[in-house]
SERO-4910 file (N, C-alpha, C, O; in steps of 0.05 Angstrom, whole numbers):
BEGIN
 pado doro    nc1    nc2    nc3   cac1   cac2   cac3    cc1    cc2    cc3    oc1    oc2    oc3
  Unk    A  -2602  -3340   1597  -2616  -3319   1582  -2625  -3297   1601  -2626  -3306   1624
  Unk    A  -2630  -3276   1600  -2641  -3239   1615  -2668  -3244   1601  -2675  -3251   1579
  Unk    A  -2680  -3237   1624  -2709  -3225   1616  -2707  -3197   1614  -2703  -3181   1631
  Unk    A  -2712  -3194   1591  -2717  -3159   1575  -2735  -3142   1595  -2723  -3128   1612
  Unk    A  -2766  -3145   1594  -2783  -3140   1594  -2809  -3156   1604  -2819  -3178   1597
  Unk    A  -2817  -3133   1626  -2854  -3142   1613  -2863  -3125   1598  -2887  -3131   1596
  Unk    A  -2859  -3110   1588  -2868  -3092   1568  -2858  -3082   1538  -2836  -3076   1529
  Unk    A  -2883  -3081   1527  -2872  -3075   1492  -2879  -3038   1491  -2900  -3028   1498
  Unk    A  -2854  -3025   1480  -2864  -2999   1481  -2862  -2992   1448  -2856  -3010   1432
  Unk    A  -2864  -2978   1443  -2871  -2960   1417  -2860  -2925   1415  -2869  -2905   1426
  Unk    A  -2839  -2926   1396  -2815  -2894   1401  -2823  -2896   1373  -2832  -2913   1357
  Unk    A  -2815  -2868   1376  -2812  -2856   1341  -2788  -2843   1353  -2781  -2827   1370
  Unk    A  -2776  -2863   1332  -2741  -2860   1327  -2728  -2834   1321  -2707  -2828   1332
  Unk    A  -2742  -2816   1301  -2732  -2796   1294  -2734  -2775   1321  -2716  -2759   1326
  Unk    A  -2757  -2777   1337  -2764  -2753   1360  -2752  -2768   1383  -2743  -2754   1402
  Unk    A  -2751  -2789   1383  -2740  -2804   1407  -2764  -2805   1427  -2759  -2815   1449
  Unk    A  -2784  -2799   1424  -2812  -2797   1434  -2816  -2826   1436  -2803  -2842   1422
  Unk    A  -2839  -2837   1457  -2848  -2859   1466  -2883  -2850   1461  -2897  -2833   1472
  Unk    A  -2893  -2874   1435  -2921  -2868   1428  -2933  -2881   1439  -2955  -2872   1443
  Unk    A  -2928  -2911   1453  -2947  -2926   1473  -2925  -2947   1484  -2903  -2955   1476
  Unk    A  -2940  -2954   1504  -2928  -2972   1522  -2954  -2997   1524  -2978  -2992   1527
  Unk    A  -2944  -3024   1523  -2961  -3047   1535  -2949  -3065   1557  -2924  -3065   1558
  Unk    A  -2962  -3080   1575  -2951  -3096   1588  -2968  -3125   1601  -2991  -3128   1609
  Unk    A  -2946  -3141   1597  -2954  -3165   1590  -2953  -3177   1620  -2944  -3160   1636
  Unk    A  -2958  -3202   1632  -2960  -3217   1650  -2933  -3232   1660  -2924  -3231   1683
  Unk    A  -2924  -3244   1638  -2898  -3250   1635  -2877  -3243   1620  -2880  -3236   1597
  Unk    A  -2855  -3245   1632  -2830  -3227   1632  -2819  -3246   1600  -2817  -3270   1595
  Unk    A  -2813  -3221   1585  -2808  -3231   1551  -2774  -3223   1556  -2766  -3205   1571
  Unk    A  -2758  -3239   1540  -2731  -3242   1540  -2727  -3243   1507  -2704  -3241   1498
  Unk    A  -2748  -3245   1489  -2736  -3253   1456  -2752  -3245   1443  -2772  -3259   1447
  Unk    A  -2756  -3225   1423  -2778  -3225   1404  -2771  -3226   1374  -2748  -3231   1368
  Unk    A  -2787  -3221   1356  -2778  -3230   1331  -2800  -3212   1309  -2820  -3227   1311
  Unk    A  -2806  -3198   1297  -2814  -3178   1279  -2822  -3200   1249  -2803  -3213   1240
  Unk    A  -2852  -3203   1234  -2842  -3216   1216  -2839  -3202   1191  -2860  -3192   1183
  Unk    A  -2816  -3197   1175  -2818  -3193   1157  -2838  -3186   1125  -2842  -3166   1111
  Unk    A  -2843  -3208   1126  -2864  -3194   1112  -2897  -3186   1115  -2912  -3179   1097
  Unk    A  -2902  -3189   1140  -2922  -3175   1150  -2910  -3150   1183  -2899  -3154   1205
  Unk    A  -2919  -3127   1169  -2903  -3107   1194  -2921  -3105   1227  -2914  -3096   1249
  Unk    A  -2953  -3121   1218  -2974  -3118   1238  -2967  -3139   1257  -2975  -3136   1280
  Unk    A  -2950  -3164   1249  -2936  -3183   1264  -2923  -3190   1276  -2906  -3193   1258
  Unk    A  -2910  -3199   1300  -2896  -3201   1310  -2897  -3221   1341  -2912  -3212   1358
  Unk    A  -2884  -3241   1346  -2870  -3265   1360  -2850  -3254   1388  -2826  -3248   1390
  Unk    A  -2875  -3254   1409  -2848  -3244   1441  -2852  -3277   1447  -2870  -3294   1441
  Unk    A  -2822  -3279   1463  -2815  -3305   1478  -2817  -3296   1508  -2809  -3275   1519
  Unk    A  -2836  -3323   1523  -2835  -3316   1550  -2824  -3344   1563  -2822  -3365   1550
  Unk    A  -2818  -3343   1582  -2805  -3375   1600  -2829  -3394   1595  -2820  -3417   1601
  Unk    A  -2850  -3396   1590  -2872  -3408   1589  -2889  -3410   1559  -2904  -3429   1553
  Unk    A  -2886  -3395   1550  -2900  -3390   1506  -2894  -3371   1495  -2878  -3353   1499
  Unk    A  -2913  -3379   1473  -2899  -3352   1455  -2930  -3337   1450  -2953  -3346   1450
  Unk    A  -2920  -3311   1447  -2949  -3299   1446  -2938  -3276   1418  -2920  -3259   1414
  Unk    A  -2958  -3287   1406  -2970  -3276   1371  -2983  -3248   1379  -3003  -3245   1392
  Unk    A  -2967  -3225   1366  -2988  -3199   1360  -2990  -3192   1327  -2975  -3188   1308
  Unk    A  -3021  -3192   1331  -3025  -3203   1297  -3034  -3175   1296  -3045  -3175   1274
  Unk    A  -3037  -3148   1308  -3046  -3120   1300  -3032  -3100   1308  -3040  -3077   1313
  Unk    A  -3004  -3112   1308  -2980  -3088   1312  -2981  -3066   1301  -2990  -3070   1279
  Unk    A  -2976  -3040   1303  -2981  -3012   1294  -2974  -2991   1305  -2989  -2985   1324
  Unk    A  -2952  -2975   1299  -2935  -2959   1315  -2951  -2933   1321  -2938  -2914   1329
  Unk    A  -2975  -2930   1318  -2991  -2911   1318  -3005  -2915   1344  -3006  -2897   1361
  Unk    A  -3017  -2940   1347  -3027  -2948   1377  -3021  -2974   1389  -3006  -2988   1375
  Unk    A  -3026  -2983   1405  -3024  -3001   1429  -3041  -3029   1420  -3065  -3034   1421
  Unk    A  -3021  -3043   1413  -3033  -3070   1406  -3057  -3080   1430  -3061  -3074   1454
  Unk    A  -3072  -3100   1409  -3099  -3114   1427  -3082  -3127   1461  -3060  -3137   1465
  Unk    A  -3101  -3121   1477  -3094  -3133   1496  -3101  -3160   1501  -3103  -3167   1524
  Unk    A  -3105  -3180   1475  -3108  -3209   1480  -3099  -3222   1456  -3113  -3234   1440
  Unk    A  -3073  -3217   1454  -3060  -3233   1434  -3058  -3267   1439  -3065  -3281   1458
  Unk    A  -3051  -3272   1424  -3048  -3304   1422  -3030  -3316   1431  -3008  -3313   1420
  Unk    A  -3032  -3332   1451  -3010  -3347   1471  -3013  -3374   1453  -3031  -3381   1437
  Unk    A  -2980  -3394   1462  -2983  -3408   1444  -2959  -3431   1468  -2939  -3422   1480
  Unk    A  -2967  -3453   1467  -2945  -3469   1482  -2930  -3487   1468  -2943  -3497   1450
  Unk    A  -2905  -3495   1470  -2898  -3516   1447  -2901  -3544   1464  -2898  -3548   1488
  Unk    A  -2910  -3566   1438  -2913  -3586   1451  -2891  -3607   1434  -2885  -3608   1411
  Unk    A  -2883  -3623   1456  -2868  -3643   1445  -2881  -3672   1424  -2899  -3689   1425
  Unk    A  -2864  -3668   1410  -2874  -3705   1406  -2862  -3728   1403  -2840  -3728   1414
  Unk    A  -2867  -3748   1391  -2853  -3777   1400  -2824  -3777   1398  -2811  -3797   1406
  Unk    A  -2812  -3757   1387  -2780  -3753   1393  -2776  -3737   1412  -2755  -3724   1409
  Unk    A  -2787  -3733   1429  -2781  -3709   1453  -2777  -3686   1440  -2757  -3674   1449
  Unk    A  -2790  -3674   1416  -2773  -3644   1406  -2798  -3635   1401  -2819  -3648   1401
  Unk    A  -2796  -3611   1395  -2812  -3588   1394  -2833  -3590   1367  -2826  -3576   1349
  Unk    A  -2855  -3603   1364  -2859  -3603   1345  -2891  -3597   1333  -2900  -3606   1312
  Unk    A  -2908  -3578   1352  -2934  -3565   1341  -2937  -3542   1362  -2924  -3544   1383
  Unk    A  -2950  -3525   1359  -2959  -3505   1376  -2987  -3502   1386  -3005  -3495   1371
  Unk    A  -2991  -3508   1413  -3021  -3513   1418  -3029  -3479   1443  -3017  -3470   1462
  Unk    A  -3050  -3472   1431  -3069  -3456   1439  -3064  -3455   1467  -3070  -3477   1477
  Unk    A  -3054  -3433   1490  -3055  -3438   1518  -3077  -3420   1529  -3073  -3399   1516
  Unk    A  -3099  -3417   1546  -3116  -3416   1549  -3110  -3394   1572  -3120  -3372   1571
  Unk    A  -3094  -3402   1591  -3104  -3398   1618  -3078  -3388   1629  -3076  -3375   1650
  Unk    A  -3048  -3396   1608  -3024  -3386   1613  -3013  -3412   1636  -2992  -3411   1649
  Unk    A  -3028  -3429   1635  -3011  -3454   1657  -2996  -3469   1633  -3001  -3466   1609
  Unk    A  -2982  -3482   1643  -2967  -3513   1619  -2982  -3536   1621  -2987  -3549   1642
  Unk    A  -2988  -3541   1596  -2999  -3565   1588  -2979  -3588   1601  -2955  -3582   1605
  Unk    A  -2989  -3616   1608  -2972  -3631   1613  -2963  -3650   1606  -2956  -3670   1619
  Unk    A  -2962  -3644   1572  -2947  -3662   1556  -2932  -3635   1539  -2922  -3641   1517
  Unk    A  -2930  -3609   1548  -2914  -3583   1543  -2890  -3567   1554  -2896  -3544   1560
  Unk    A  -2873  -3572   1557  -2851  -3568   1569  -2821  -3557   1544  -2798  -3551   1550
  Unk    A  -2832  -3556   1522  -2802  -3560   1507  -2797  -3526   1502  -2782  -3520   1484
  Unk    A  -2807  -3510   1513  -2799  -3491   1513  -2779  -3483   1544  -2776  -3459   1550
  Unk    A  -2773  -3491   1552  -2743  -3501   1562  -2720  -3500   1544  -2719  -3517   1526
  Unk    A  -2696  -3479   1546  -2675  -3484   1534  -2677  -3467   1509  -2657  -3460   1497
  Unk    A  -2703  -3459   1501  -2702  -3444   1477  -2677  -3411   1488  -2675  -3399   1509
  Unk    A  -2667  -3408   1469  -2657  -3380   1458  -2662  -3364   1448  -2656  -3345   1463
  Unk    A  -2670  -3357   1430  -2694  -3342   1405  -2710  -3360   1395  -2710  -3385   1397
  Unk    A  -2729  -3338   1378  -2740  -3339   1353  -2729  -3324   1332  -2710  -3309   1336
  Unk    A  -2741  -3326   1310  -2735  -3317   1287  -2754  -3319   1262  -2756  -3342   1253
  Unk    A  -2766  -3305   1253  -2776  -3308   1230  -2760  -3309   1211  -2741  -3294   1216
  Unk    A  -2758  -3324   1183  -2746  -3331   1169  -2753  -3299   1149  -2777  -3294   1144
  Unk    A  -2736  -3285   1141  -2735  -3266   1115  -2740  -3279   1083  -2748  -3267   1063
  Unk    A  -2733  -3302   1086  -2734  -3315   1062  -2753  -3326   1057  -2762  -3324   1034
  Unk    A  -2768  -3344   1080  -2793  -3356   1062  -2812  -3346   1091  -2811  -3340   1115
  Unk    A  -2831  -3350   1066  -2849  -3329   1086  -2873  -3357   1108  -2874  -3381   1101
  Unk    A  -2883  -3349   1124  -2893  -3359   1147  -2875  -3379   1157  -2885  -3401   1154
  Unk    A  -2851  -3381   1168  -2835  -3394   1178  -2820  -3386   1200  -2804  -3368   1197
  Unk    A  -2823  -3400   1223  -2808  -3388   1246  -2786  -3410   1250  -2792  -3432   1243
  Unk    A  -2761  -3404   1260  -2733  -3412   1271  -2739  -3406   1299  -2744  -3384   1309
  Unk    A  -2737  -3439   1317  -2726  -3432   1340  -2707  -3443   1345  -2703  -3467   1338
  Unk    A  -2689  -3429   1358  -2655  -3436   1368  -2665  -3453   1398  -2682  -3449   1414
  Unk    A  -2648  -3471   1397  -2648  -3479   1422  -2609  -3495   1417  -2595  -3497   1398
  Unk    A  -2606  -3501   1445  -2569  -3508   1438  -2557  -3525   1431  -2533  -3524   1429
  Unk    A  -2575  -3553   1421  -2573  -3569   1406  -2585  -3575   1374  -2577  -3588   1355
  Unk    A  -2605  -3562   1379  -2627  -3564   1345  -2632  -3537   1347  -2625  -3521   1364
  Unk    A  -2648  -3535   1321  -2661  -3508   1310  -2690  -3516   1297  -2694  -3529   1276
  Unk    A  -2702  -3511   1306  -2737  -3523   1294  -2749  -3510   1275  -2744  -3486   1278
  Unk    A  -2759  -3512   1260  -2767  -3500   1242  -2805  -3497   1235  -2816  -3513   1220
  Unk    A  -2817  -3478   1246  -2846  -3485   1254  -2861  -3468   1227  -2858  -3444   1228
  Unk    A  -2872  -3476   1208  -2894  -3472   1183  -2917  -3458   1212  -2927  -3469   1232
  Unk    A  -2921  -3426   1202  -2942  -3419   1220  -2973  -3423   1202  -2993  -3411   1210
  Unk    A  -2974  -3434   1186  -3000  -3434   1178  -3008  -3462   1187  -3032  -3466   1193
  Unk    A  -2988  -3482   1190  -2992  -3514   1198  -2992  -3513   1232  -3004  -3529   1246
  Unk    A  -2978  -3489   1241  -2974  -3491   1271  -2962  -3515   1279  -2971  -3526   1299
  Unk    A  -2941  -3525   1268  -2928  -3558   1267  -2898  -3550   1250  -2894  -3539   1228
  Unk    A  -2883  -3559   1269  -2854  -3567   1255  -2854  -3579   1228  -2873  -3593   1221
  Unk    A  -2837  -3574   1215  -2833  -3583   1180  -2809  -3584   1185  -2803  -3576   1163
  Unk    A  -2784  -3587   1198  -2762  -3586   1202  -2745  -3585   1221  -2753  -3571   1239
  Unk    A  -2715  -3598   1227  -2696  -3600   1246  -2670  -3587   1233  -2660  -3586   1210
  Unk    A  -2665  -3579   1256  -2621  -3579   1250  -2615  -3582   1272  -2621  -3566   1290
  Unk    A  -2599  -3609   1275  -2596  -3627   1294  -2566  -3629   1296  -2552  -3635   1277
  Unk    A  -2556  -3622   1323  -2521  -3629   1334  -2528  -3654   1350  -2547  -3662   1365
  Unk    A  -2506  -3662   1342  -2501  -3689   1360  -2493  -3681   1384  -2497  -3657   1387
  Unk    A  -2483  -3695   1407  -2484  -3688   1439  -2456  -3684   1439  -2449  -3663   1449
  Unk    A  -2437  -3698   1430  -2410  -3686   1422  -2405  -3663   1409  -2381  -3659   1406
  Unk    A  -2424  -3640   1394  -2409  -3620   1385  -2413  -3599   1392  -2428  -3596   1412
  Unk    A  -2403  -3583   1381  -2406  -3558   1408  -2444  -3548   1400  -2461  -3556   1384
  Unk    A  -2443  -3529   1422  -2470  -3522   1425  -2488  -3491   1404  -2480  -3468   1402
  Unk    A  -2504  -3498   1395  -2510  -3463   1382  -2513  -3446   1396  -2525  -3451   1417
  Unk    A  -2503  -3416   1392  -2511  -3401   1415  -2532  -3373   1399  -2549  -3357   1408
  Unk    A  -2522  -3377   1374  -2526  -3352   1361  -2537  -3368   1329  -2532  -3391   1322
  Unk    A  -2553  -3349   1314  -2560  -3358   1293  -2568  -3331   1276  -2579  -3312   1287
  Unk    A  -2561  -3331   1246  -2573  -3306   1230  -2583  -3317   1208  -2569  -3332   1195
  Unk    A  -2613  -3309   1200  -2620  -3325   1175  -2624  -3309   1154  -2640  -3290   1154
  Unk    A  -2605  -3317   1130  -2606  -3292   1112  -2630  -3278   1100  -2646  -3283   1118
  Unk    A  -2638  -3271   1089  -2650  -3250   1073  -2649  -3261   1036  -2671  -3266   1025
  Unk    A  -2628  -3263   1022  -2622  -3263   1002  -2617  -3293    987  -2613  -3299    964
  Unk    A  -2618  -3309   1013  -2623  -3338   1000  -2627  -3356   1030  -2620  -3348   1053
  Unk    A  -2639  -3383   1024  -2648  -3404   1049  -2629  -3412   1060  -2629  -3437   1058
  Unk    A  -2600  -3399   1079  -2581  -3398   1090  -2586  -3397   1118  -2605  -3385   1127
  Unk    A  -2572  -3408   1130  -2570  -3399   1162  -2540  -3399   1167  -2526  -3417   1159
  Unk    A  -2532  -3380   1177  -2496  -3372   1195  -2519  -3391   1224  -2543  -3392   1227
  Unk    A  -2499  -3401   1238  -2501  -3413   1264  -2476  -3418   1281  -2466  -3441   1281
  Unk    A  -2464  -3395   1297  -2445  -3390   1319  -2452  -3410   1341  -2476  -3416   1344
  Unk    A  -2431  -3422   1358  -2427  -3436   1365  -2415  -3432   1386  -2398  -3414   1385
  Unk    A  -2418  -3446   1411  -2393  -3443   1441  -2378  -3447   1437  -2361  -3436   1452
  Unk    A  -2364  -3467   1414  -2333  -3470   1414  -2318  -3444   1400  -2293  -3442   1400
  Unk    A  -2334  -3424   1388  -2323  -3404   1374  -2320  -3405   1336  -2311  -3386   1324
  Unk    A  -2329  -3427   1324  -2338  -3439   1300  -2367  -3428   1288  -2385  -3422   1304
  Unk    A  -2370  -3425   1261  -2390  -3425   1253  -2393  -3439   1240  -2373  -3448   1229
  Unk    A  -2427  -3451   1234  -2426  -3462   1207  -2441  -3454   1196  -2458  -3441   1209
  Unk    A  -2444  -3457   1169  -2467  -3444   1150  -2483  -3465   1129  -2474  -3476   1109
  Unk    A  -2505  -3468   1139  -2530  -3486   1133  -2544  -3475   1109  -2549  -3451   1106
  Unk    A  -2552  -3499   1089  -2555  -3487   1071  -2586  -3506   1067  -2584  -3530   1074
  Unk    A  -2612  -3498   1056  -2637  -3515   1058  -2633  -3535   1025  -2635  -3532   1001
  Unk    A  -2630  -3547   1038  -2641  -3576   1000  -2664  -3588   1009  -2670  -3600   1030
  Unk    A  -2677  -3580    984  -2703  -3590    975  -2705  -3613    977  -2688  -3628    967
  Unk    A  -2728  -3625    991  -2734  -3660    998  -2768  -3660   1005  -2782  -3647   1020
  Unk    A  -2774  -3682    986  -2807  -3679    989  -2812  -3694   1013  -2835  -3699   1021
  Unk    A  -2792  -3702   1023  -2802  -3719   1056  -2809  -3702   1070  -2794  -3683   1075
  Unk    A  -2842  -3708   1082  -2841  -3690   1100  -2836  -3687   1131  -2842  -3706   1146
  Unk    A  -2825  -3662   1142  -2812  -3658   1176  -2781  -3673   1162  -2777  -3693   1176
  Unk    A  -2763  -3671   1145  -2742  -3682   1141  -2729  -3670   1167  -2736  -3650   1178
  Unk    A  -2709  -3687   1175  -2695  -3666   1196  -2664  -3659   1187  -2647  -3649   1201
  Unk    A  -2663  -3664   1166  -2635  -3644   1147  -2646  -3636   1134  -2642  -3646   1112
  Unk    A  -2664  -3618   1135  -2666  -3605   1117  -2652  -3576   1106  -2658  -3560   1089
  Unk    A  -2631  -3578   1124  -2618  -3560   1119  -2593  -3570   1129  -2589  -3576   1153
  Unk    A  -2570  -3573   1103  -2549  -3586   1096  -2536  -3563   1113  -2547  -3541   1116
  Unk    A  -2508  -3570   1125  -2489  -3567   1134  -2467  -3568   1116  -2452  -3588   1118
  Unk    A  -2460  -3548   1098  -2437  -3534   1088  -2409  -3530   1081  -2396  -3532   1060
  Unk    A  -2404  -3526   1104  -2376  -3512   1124  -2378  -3503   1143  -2395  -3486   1148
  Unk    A  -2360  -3510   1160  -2356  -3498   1186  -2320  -3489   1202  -2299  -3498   1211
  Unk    A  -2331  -3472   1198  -2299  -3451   1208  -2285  -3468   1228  -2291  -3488   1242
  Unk    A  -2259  -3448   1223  -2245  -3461   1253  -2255  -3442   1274  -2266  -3420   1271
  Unk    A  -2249  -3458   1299  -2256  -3428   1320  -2235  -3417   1332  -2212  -3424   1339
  Unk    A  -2257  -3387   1335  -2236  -3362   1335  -2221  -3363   1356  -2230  -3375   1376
  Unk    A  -2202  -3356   1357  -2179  -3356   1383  -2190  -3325   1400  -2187  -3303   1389
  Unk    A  -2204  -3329   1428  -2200  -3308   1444  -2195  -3310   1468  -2191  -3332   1477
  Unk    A  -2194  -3288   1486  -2179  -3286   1509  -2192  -3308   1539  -2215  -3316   1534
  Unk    A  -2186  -3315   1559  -2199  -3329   1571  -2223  -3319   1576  -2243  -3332   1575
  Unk    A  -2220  -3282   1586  -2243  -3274   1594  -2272  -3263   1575  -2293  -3252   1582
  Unk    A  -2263  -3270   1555  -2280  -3263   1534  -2301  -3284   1522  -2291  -3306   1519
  Unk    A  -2330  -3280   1512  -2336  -3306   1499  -2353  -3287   1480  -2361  -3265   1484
  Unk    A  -2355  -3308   1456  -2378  -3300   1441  -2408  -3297   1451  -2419  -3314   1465
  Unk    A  -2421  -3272   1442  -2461  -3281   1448  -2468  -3279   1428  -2486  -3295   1425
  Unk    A  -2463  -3268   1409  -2487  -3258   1390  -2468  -3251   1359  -2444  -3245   1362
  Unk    A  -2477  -3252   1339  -2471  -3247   1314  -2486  -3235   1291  -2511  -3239   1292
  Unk    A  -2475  -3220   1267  -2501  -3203   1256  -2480  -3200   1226  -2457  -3194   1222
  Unk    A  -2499  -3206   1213  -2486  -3205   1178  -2487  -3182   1172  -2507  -3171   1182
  Unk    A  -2468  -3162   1151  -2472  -3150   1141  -2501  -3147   1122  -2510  -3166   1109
  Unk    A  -2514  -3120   1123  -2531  -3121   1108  -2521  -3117   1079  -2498  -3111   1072
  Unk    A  -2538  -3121   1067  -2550  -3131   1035  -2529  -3162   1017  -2537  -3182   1005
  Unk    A  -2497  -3148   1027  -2483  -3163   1014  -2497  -3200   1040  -2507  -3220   1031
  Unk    A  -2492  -3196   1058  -2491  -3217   1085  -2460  -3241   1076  -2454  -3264   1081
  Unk    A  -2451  -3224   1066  -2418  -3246   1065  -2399  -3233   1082  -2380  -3228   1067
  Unk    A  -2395  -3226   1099  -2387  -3214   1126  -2398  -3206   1146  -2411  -3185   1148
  Unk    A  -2391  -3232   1172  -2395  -3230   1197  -2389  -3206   1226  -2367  -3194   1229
  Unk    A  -2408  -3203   1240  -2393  -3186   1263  -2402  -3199   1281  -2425  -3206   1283
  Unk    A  -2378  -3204   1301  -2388  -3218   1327  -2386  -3202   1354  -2368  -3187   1360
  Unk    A  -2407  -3208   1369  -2408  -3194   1392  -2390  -3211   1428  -2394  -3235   1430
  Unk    A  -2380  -3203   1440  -2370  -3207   1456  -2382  -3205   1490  -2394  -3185   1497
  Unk    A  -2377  -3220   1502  -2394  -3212   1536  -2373  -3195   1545  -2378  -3190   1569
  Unk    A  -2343  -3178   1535  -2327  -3164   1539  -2335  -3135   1528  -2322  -3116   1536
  Unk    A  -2358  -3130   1506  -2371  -3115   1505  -2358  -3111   1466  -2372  -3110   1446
  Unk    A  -2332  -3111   1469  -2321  -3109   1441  -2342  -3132   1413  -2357  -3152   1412
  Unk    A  -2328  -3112   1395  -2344  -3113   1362  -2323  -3133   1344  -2307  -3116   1336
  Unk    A  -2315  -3155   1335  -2301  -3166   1320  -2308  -3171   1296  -2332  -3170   1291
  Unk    A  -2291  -3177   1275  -2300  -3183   1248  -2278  -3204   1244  -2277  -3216   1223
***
């Protein structure tokens, strides 16, 4: 993964103008916007995640947003978010290792997606606790990329072997199920050049039934 940033800035798009600049302690590589709140928003650092709950393109968010560490539990996975105080790791806190993104979910509201290259977690921000897994076995290929639709409880999830599959949520009153999100179909993978690999992928908007994939060769595929 690239670290982006220590800093969150603020442009108005149309002037190309820069309205504020912030900067953080640690270097953010992933952030995530939530949907249906615009004052919100989720940066990833090598160490937590830090919550800005008074986003506003007019001024310069609080300078003491909410740091947050993930903690493991009796399955070694990612499964509550505890309060970090001081910015050290707790030492039963470590599973933020290996993460990829975040994501807030478009579809249901207070729900964050974290990618990591074997599972995808699924954290209820009002419980601050996992409600969910999507779990690869150690034989299949790895996730690299993930898009969660908008228009129904779907996830596209790109893959190192060049495959997608598309995850679909069924309803189960068990709670923390870890299928809770059924597995579909999954493509063949795409044939490309040696020097080329997939990073990243992005659905068409509104329809989202057509993929574009991004390349470390810099090229746009469909």
């Amino acid at each position: 993964k690239a670290v982006v940033s220590t800093q969150s800035t603020g442009w108005n798009a149309a002037s190309g103008t820069r309205i504020w600049k912030q900067t953080f302690v640690d270097p953010m590589y992933s952030f995530s916007l939530d949907p249906f709140d615009e004052s919100r928003m989720v940066l990833v650092s090598d160490n937590s995640l830090i919550f800005v709950n008074d986003l506003d393109m007019c001024k310069v968010p609080s300078n003491h947003p909410k740091k947050y560490q993930l903690a493991l539990g009796s399955k070694g996975r990612s499964d509550s978010l505890l309060p970090s105080i001081t910015g050290d790791y707790h030492p039963h806190s470590n599973s933020m290792q290996g993460l990829i993104k975040v994501v807030h979910s478009p579809y249901c509201r207070n729900k964050l997606l974290l990618l990591y290259p074997r599972q995808i977690t699924i954290i209820d921000l009002e419980l601050m606790h996992a409600t969910g897994y999507i779990l690869q076995d150690r034989g299949s290929s790895q996730f690299i990329d993930m898009y969660v639709c908008t228009s129904d409880n779907i996830i596209y999830c790109l893959h190192d072997s060049g495959a997608i599959s598309i995850r679909r949520f069924t309803d189960n009153d068990t709670y923390q199920q870890e299928t809770c999100y059924q597995c579909v179909v999954v493509s063949e993978a795409m044939r490309l050049c040696k020097s080329a690999k997939l990073i990243g992928l992005q659905a068409k908007p509104f329809t989202e039934e057509q993929l574009l994939f991004l390349l470390t060769d810099g090229r746009l595929v469909d």
